[in-house]
C-alpha positions in Angstrom: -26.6 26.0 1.5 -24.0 25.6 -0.8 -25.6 22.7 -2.8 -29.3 21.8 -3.2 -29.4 17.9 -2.2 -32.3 16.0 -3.7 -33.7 12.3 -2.5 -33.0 9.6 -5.0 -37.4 9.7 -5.6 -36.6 13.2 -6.6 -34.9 12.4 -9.9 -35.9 10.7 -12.9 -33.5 10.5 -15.9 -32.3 13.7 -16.2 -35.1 15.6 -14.9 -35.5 16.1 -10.7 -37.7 18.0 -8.7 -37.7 20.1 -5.3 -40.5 20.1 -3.5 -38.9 20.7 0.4 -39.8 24.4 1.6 -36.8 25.2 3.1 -35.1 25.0 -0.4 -37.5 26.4 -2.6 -37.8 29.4 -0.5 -33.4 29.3 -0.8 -33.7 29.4 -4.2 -36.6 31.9 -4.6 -35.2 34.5 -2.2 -31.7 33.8 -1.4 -30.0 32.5 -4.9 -33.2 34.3 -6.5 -32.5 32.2 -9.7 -34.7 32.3 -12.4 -35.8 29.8 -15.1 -33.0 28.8 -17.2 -30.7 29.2 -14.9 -27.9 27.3 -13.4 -28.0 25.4 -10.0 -25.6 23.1 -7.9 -27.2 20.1 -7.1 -26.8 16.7 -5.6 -28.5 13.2 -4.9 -28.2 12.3 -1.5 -25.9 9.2 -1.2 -25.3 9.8 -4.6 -23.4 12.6 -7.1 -23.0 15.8 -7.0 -23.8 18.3 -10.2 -25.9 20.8 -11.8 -29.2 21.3 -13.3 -31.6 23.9 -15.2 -34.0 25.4 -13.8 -36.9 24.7 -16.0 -40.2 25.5 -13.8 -40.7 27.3 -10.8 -43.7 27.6 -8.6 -44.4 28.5 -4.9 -44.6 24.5 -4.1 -42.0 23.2 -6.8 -39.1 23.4 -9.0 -38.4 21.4 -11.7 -35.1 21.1 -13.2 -34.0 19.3 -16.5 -30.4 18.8 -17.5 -29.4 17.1 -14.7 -25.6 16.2 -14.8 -24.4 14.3 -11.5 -20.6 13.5 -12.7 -18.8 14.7 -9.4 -18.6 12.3 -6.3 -18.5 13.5 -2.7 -15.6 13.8 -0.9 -14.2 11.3 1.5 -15.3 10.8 4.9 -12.2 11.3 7.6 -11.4 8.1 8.8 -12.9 9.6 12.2 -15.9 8.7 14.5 -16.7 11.4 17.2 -18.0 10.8 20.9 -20.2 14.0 22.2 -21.6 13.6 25.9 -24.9 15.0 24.4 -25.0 18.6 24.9 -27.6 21.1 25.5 -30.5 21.1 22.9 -30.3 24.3 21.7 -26.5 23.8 21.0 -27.1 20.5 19.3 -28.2 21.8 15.7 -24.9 23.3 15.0 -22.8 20.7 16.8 -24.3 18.3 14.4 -24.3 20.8 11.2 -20.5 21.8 12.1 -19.4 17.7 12.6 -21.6 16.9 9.2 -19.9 20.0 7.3 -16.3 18.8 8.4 -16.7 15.1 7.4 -17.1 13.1 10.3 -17.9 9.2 9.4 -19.5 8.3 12.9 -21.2 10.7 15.1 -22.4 8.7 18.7 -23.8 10.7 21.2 -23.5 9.7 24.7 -24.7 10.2 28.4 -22.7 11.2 30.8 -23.1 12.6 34.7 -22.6 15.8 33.5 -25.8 15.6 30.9 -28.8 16.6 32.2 -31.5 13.3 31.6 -34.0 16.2 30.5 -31.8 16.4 27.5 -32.6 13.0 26.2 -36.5 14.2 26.2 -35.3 16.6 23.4 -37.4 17.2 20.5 -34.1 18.2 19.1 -33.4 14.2 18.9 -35.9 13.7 16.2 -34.6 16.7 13.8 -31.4 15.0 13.8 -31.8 14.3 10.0 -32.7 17.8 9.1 -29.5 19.0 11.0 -27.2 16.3 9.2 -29.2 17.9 5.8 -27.9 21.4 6.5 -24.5 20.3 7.5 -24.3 18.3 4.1 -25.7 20.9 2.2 -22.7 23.6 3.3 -20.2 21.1 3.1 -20.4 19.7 -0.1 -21.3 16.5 0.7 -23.8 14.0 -0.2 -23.2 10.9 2.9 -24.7 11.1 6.1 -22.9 10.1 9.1 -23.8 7.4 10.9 -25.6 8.8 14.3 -26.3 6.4 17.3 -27.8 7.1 20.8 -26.2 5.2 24.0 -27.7 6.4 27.2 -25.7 4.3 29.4 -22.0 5.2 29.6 -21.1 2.2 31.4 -22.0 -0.5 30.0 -21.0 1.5 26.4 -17.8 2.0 27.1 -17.2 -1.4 29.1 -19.2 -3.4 25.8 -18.5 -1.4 23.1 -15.8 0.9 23.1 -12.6 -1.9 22.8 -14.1 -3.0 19.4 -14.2 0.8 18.2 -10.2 1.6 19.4 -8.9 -0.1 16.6 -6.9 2.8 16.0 -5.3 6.2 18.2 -7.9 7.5 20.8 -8.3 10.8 22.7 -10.9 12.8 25.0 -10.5 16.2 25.9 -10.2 17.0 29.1 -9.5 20.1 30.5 -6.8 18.3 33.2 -5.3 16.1 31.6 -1.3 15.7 31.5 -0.5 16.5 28.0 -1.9 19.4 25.3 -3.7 18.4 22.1 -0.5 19.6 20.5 1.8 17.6 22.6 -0.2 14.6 21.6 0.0 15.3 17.9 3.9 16.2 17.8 4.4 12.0 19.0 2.3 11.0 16.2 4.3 12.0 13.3 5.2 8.9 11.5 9.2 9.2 10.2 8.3 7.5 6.9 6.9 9.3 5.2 6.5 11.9 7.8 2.9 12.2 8.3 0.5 12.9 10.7 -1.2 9.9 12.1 -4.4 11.3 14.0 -6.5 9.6 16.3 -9.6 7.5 14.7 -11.6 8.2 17.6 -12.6 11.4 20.1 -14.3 11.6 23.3 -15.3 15.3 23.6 -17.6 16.2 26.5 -20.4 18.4 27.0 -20.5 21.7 28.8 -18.7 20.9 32.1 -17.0 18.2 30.6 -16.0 14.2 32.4 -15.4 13.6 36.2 -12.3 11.8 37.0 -14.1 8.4 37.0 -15.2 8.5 33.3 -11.5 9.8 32.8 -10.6 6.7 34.2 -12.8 4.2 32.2 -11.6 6.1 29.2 -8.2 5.6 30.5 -8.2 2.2 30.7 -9.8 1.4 27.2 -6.6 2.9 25.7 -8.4 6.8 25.4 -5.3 9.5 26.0 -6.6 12.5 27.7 -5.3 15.8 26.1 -6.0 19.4 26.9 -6.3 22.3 24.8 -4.2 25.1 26.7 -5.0 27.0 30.1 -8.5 28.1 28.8 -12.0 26.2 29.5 -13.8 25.9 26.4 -17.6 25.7 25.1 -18.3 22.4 23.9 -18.7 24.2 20.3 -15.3 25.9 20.9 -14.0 22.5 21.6 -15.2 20.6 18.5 -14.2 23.3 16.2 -10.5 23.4 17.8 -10.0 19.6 17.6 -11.7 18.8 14.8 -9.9 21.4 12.8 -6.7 19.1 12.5 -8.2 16.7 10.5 -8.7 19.6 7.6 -5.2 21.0 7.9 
């Protein structure tokens, strides 16, 4: 973790406390800091900054000097589709989309998902995996993370009042490569890249031709990313990338 995020109840003028495991154990045996010492902090929602280390036991740390004078970066103007993926893949998918800056995270069913996935335990540690992702990105907001179980009726319902923008899925077949796509969006003045607001990316085995097509129709252009089937991590990684060029 990059920087130690803090609840707002975890500060209190310019004092704060950390009492989570995870990061006291970070701090014990990976920073191994010692009183008086430095640390990168942050609130969540809040400020980032630093503090000093001025107690440490096995259950807490308490800090004094708190300075929180650096705001988080912006969130891309993005909101990200997933067909939920396999549980085990799920922790970094989340982590990875956190880290890069995603606003909107929705994951969504589709033929390909398997219902056993939505029985998940992994579904109720999505918090924890949005912490880590924060945590090495720098970051203090949390993207927003919705469940729709029903492709349908989401993308029938929902879906024309979230393409208010560009939108693409990857798909494997479609007509056009991811690059293609991008070399039609350069705006002349000034010339700037103009990237989709919203991406469809499917899990592993990716859409069947009628989800295509309901994609399709809400104004979704299907791109490819060259002759090579990708993981769904590969995939999220390789697209997502753009947006920090």
């Amino acid at each position: 973790m990059n920087y130690i995020l803090l609840p707002a109840e975890n500060f209190s003028i310019d004092s704060a406390k950390i009492n989570a495991v995870p990061q006291i154990n970070h701090v014990h045996h990976v920073l191994t800091a010692k009183v008086g010492e430095s640390l990168k902090i942050g609130e969540l929602g809040g400020n980032l900054g630093t503090a000093i280390i001025d107690d440490m036991t096995p259950d807490c740390i308490q800090l004094r000097e708190v300075k929180l004078t650096m705001p988080p970066p912006a969130k891309l103007d993005l909101t990200v589709i997933l067909a939920l993926p396999r549980p085990k893949v799920l922790r970094r998918l989340i982590m990875d989309m956190t880290a890069i800056g995603v606003r909107d995270i929705i994951l969504i069913n589709s033929y390909r998902t398997q219902k056993s996935y939505w029985q998940s335990p992994m579904l109720e540690r999505l918090d924890e995996f949005v912490l880590e992702g924060l945590q090495q990105g720098i970051d203090t907001i949390a993207p927003r993370i919705s469940l729709q179980k029903r492709f349908k009726s989401f993308v029938e319902d929902e879906l024309p009042r979230l393409v208010t923008n560009r939108a693409i899925v990857a798909h494997p077949y479609g007509s056009q490569s991811f690059a293609q796509y991008l070399q039609k969006q350069y705006l002349p003045k000034p010339e700037t890249l103009a990237l989709p607001s919203l991406v469809f990316i499917g899990a592993e085995g990716g859409w069947i031709e009628y989800e295509i097509e309901m994609l399709t129709a809400q104004g979704c252009e299907a791109v490819h990313m060259g002759p090579r089937i990708l993981r769904t991590e590969a995939a999220v990684n390789a697209i997502l990338g753009q947006w920090l060029s």
